[in-house]
C-alpha positions as CSV (number, residue, x, y, z in Angstrom):
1,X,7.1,-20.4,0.1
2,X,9.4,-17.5,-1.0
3,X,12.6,-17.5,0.1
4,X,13.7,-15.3,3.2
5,X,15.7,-12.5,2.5
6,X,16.2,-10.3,5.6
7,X,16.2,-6.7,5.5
8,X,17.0,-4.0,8.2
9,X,15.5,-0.6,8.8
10,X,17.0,1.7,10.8
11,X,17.4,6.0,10.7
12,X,19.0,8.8,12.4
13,X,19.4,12.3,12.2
14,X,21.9,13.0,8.9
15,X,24.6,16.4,9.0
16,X,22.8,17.3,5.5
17,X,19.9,16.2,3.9
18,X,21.8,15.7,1.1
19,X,24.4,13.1,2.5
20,X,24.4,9.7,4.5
21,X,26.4,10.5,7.5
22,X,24.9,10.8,10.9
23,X,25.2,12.9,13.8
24,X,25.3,10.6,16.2
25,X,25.5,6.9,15.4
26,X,25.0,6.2,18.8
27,X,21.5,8.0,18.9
28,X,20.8,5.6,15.8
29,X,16.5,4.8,15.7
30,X,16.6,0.7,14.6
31,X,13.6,-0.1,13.4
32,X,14.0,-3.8,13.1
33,X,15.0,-6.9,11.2
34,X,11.9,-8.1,8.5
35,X,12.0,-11.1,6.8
36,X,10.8,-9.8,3.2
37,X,11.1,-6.6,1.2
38,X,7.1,-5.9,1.7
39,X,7.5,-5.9,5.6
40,X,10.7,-3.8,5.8
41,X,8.8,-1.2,3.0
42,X,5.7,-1.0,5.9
43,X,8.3,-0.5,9.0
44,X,10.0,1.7,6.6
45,X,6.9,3.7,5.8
46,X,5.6,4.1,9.5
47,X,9.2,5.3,10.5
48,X,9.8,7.6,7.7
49,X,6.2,9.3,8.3
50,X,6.9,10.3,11.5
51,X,9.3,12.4,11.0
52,X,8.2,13.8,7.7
53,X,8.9,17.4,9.1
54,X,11.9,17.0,9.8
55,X,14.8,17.4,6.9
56,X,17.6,16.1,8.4
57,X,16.2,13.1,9.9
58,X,15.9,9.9,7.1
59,X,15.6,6.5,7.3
60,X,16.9,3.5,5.3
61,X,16.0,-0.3,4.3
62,X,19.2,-2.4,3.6
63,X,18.8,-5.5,1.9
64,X,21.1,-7.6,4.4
65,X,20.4,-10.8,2.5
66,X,22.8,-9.3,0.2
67,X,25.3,-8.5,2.6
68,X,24.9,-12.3,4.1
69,X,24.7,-14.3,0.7
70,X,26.5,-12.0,-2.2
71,X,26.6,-14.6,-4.4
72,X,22.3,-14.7,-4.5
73,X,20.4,-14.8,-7.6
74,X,20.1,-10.5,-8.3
75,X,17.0,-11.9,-10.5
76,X,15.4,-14.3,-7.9
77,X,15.9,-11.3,-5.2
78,X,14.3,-8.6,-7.1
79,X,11.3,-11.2,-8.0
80,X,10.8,-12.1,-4.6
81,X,11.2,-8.8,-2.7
82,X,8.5,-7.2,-5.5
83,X,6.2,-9.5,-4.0
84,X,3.4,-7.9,-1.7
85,X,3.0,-10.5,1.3
């Protein structure tokens, strides 16, 4: 059994494409909380491809695992979150 490493998904609308700062963080879209890399990508995916029109609207996965347990195995992380299931 692979080892759970949590990973959040969540988008907004950006001032410019080009950066990472919201309008509004309060108008914040959180797509949820998956327990792998290959769930997050698929809630990532669905998110991101509805608004594929739009420019200033993007959506990110953060690897909270790493936020939780810095000191985690970089090399054991990236193995398991390559995994597809």
């Amino acid at each position: 059994m692979a080892k759970q490493l949590l990973h959040l998904v969540f988008g907004g609308e950006l001032k410019h494409p080009n950066s990472t700062e919201f309008v509004d963080t309060s108008k914040l879209d959180v797509v949820g909380i998956y327990p792998n890399y290959a769930e997050a990508l698929k809630a990532w995916r669905g998110a991101a491809s509805r608004t594929v029109d739009d420019a200033h609207t993007r959506y990110f996965v953060v690897h909270l695992h790493r936020l939780l347990d810095p000191d985690t195995d970089s090399a054991n992380a990236n193995a398991n979150e390559n995994e597809k299931g």
